[in-house]
C-alpha positions as CSV (number, residue, x, y, z in Angstrom):
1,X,0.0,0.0,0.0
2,X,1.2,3.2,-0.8
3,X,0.7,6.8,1.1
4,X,0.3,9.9,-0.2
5,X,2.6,12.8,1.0
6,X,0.0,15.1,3.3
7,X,-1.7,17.3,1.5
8,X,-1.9,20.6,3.2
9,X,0.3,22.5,5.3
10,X,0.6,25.8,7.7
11,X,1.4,29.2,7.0
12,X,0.7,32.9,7.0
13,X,-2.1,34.0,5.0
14,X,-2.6,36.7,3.1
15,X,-6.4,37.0,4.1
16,X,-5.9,36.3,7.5
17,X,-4.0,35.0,10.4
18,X,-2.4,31.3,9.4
19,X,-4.1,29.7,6.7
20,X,-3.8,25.6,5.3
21,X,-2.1,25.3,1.5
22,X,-2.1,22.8,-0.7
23,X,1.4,20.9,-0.1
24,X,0.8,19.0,-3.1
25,X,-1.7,19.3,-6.4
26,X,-5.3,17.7,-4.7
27,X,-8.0,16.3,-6.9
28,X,-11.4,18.0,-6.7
29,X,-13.6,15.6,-4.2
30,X,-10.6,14.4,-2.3
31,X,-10.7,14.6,1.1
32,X,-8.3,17.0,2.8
33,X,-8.8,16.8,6.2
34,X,-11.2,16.4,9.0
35,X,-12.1,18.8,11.6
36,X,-11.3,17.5,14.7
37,X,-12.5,18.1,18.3
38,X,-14.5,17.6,20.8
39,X,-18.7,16.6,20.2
40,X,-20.4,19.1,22.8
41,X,-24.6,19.5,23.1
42,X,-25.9,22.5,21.2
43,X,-26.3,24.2,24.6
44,X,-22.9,24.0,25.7
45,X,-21.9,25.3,22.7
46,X,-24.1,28.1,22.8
47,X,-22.5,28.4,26.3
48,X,-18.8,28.2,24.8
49,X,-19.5,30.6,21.9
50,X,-20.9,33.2,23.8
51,X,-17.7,33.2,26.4
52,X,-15.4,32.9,23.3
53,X,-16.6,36.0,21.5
54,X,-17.0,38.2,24.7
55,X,-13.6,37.2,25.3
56,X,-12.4,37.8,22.0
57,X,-14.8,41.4,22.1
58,X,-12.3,42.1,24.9
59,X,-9.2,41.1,24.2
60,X,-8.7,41.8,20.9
61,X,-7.6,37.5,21.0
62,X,-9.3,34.4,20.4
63,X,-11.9,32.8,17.7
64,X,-14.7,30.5,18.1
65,X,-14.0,27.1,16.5
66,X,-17.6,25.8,16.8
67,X,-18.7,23.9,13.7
68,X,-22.3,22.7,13.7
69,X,-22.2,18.8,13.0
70,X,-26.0,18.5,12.8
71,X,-29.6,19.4,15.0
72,X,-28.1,18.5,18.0
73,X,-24.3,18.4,18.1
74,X,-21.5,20.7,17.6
75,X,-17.8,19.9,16.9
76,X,-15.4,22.4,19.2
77,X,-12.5,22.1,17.4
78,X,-10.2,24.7,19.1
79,X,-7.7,22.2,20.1
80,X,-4.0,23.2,18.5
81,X,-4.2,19.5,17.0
82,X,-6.9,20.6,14.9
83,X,-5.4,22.6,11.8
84,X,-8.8,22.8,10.0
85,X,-9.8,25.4,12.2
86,X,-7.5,26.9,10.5
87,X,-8.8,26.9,7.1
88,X,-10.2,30.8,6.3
89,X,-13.4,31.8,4.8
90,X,-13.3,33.5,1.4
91,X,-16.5,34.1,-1.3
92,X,-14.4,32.1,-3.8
93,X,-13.8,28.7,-2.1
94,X,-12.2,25.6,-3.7
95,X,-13.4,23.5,-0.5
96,X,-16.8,22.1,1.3
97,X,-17.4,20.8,4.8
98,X,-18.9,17.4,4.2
99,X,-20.5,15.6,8.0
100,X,-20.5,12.1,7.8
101,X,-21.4,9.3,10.3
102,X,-20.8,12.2,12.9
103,X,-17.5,13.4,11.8
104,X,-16.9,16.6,9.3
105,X,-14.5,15.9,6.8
106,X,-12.9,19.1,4.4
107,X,-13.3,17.7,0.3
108,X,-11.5,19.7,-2.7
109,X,-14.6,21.1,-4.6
110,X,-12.3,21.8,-7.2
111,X,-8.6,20.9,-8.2
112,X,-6.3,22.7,-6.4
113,X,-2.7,23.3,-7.1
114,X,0.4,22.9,-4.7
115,X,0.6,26.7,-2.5
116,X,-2.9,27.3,-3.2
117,X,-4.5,28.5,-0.2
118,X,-7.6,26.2,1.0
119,X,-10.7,27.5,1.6
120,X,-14.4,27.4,1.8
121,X,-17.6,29.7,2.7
122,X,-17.9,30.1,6.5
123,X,-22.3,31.0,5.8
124,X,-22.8,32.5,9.1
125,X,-26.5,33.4,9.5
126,X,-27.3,36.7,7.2
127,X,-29.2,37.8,10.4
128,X,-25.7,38.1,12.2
129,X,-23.6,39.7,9.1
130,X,-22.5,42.7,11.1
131,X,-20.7,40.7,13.2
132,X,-18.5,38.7,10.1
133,X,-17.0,41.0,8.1
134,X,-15.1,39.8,5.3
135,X,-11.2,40.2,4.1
136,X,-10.8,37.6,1.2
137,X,-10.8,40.6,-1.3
138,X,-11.9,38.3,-4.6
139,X,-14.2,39.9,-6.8
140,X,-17.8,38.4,-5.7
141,X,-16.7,39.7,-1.8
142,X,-20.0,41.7,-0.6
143,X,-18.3,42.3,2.2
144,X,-19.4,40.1,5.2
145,X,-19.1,35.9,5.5
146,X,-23.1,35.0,4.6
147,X,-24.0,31.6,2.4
148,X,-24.0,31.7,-0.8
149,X,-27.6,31.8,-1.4
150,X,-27.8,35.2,0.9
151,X,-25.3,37.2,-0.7
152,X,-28.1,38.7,-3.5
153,X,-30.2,39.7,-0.6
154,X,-27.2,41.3,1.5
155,X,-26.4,43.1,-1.5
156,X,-29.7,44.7,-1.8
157,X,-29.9,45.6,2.0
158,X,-26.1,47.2,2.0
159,X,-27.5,49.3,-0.6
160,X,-30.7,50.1,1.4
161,X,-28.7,50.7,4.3
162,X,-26.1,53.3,1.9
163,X,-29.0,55.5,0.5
164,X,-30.5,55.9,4.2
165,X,-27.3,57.4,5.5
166,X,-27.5,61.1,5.5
């Protein structure tokens, strides 16, 4: 049996923070990585977001590594051993979060060539988009980290919100 060389690494990224990269050229709908961590209730990680961001609000330090595994668990994946929390949000992504059988696992949605920076769509709630805004600078940025299927109607209220400023 063979083994592939890993296929990302860890470095500085340009859109924020460290970032993963390709280490190697990765086929699109091979699996990367998974996220790792701990399986907590939804109301302890309520509990653990909340303290994260006031903490963060404060401080100036610190993220909230909660990834929503399904209707009733989250994965807390801010554990140093888990390098997909890593992975930054940008509106052009060439990577999807994928749960399976209660694990989340990272899949290329595209090829993507060795130093290419790996990355997929964070879509935080649109009713919370004040609170994400976005750096990745590509083209189709509007701004803040929404799904896909939101941007059109962020769009729309950014420019409502520009033409009722005095």
């Amino acid at each position: 049996m063979t083994r592939r060389a890993k296929a990302y690494e860890i470095r500085k990224s340009p859109i924020h923070g460290n970032g993963v990269f390709a280490a190697r050229d990765i086929k699109n709908g091979e699996r990367i990585m998974e996220y790792l961590g701990e399986k907590i209730s939804k109301e302890e990680s309520n509990r653990r977001g909340l303290e994260r961001e006031e903490f963060a609000n404060k401080t100036g330090e610190g993220a909230v590594y909660i990834f929503e595994l399904d209707d009733e668990w989250d994965i807390d994946g801010n554990f140093e051993y888990n390098d997909a929390r890593l992975i930054n949000h940008a509106c052009r992504t060439n990577s999807e979060s994928v749960s399976e059988d209660g694990r989340i696992y990272i899949y290329a949605t595209r090829d993507i060539k060795k130093g290419e920076e790996i990355l997929y769509n964070y879509g935080y709630a649109f009713e919370h988009f004040l609170d994400h805004p976005c750096r990745c600078g590509f083209p189709e940025c509007v701004g803040y980290i929404v799904a896909v299927e939101d941007r059109p109607k962020l769009r729309k209220k950014l420019l409502n919100m520009r033409r009722k400023k005095p």
